[in-house]
C-alpha positions in Angstrom: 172.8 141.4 -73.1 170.1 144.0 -72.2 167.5 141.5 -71.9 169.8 140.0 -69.3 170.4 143.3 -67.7 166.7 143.8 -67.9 166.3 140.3 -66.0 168.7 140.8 -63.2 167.6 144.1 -62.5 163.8 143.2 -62.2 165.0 140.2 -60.0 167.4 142.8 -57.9 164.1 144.8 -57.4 161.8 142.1 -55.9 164.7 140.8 -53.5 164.7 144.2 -51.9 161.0 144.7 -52.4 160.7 141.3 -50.6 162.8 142.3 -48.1 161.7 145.7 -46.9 158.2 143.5 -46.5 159.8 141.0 -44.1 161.1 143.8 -41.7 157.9 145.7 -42.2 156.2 142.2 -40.7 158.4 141.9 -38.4 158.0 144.9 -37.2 154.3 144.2 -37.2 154.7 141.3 -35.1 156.9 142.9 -32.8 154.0 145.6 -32.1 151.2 142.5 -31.5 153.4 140.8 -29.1 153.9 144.2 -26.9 150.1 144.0 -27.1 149.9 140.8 -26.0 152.3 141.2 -23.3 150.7 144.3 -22.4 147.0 143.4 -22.3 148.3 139.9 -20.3 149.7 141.5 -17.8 146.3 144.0 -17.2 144.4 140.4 -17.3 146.7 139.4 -14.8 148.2 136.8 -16.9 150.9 134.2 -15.6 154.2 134.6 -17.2 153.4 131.2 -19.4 150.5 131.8 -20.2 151.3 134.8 -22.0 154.0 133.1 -23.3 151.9 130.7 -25.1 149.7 133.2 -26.5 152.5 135.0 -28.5 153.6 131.6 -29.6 150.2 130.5 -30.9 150.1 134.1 -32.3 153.7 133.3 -34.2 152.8 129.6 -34.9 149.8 131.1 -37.2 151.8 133.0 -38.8 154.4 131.2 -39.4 151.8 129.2 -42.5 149.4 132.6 -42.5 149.7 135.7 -43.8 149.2 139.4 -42.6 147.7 140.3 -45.6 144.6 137.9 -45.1 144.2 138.4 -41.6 143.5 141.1 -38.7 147.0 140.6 -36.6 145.2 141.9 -33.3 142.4 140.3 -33.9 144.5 136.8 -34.3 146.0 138.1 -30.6 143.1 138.4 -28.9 142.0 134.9 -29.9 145.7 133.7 -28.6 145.2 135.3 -25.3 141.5 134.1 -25.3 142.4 130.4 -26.5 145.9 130.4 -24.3 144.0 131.0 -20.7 142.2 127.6 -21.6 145.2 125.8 -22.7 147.2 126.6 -19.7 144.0 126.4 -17.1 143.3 130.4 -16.4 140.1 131.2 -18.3 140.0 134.3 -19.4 136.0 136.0 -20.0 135.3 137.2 -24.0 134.4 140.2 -22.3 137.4 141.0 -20.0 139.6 140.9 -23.0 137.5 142.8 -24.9 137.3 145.5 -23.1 141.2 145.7 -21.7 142.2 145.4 -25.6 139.7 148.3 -26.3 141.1 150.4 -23.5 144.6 149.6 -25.2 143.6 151.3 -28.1 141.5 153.6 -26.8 142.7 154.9 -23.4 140.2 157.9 -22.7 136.9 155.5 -23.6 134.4 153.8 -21.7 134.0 150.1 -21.8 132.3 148.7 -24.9 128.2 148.3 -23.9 127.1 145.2 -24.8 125.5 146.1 -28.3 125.7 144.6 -31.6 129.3 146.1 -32.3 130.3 143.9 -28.7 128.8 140.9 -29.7 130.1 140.7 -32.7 134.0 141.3 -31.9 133.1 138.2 -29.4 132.2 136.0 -32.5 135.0 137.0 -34.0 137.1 136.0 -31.5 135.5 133.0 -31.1 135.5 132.1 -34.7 139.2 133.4 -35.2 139.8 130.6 -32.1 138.9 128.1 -34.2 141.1 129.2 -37.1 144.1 128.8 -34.9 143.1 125.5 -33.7 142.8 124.4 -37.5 145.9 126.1 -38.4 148.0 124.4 -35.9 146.1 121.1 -36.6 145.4 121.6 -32.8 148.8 121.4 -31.4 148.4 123.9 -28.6 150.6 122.3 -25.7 153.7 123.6 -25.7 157.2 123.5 -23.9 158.4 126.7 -22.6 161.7 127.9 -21.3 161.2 128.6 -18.2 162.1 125.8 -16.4 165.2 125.2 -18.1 165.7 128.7 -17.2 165.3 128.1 -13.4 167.7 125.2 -13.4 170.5 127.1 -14.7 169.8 129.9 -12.4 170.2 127.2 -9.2 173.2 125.8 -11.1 175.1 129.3 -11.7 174.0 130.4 -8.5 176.0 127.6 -6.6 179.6 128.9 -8.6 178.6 132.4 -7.1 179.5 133.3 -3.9 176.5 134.9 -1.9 177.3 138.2 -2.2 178.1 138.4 -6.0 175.0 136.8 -6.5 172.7 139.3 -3.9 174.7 142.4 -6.1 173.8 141.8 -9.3 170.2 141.0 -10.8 171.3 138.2 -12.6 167.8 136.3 -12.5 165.9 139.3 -12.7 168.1 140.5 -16.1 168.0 136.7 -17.2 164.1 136.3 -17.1 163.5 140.3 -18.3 165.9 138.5 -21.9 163.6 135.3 -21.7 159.5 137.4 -21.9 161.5 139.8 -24.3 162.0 137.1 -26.8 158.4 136.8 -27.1 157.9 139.5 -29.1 159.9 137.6 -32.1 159.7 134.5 -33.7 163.3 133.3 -31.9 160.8 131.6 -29.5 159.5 129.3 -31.8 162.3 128.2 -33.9 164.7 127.5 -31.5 164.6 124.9 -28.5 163.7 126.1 -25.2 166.9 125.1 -23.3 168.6 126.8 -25.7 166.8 129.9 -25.3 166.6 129.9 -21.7 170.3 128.9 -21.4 171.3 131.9 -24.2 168.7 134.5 -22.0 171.4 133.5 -19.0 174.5 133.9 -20.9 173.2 137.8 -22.5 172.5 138.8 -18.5 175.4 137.2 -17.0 177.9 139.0 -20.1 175.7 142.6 -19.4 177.1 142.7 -15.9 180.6 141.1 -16.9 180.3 137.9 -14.5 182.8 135.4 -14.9 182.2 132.2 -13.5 185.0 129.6 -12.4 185.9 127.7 -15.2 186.9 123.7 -15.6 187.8 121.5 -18.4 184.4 122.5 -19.5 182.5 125.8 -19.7 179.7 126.2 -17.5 177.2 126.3 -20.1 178.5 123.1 -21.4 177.9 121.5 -18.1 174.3 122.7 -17.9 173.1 122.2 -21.2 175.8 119.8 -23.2 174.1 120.0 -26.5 174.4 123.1 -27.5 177.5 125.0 -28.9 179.1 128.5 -28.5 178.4 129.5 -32.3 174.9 128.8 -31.3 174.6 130.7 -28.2 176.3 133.6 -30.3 173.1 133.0 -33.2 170.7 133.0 -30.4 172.0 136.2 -28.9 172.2 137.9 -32.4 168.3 137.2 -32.6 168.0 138.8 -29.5 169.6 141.6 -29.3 168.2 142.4 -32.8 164.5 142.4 -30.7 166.2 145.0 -28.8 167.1 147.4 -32.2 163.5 146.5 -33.5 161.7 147.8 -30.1 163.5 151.1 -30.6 162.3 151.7 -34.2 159.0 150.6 -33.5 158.0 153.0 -30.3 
């Protein structure tokens, strides 16, 4: 019996040892993505762009682990390796020295010593890493354009003044480059996202929209159901919580 005892308690322990370190790495990953988002938009990043580097960043990881490697390090690469995926090259040395201001506001640009060029072959070589880990399946489907075709299709419901009132697009694609920063963006599918992103900022400013034999979300995007749209949002307001413990 206290052999048994013994068991269940070491077993009890490791479950909640596991599971402080999965909220501890998601918080780290939370933290990289603001970088990324951060640094992308001082690069003068495109909105998909920088969404495809945090999902290369969270496609790593979703087979590495942050134990083995640098997490900013494995951004920097994203950022580098995403310009070139989505045709807006980015220079080594532009990111370098925007992620080194990141961390160290008051400094001058890194001079192009030994300590430069070597943070530019780890980049370089960390690129390559990626590219093996994701067996070089870079190209990916984003949101966004579901996103925009909802936003036409709720707009035509709304009359033209309860549309011009409330920022329903702007609240809808603030949701959409916030779920970046977890890993909701890669496991679920990007209508469902998008379409979820535009239910959250139509229910913050309590719009109803006509209703018919169907809802309108089933009209715009038929396979998906309420209890997922309710998951979705659960994920995502969660991001919310997490940026509020992590600043």
């Amino acid at each position: 019996m206290s052999t048994q005892a013994s068991t269940s308690g070491s077993v009890n322990e490791a479950r909640g040892r596991s599971s402080a370190e999965d909220v501890e790495d998601s918080r780290t990953h939370f933290r990289v993505c603001r970088f990324i988002i951060e640094t992308g938009v001082k690069l003068g990043m495109r909105s998909v762009p920088m969404a495809t580097a945090c999902v290369l960043y969270h496609r790593f990881f979703q087979s590495a682990s942050l134990q083995v490697y640098e997490p900013y390090l494995v951004a920097m690469s994203a950022i580098y390796l995403a310009g070139k995926v989505e045709e807006q090259h980015l220079r080594t040395r532009d990111i370098i020295n925007v992620c080194h201001r990141y961390f160290h506001p008051e400094s001058e640009p890194l001079e192009l010593d030994g300590k430069f060029w070597e943070l530019r072959d780890s980049i370089v070589q960390c690129e390559l890493l990626i590219l093996r880990q994701l067996n070089f399946q870079v190209c990916f489907e984003h949101p966004h354009k579901y996103l925009l075709h909802y936003l036409l299709s709720v707009r035509s419901l709304l009359n033209r003044h309860a549309w011009s009132r409330t920022p329903i697009a702007e609240t809808a694609l603030a949701v959409l480059k916030d779920s970046y920063h977890g890993s909701v963006c890669v496991r679920r599918e990007p209508q469902h996202l998008a379409l979820t992103s535009l239910y959250l900022a139509l229910q913050t400013y309590g719009v109803e929209l006509p209703r018919g034999e169907l809802e309108w979300w089933q009209v715009v995007c038929a396979d998906i159901t309420k209890a997922q749209i309710e998951t979705i949002m659960s994920e995502l307001l969660q991001l919310y919580d997490m940026e509020a413990k992590c600043t």
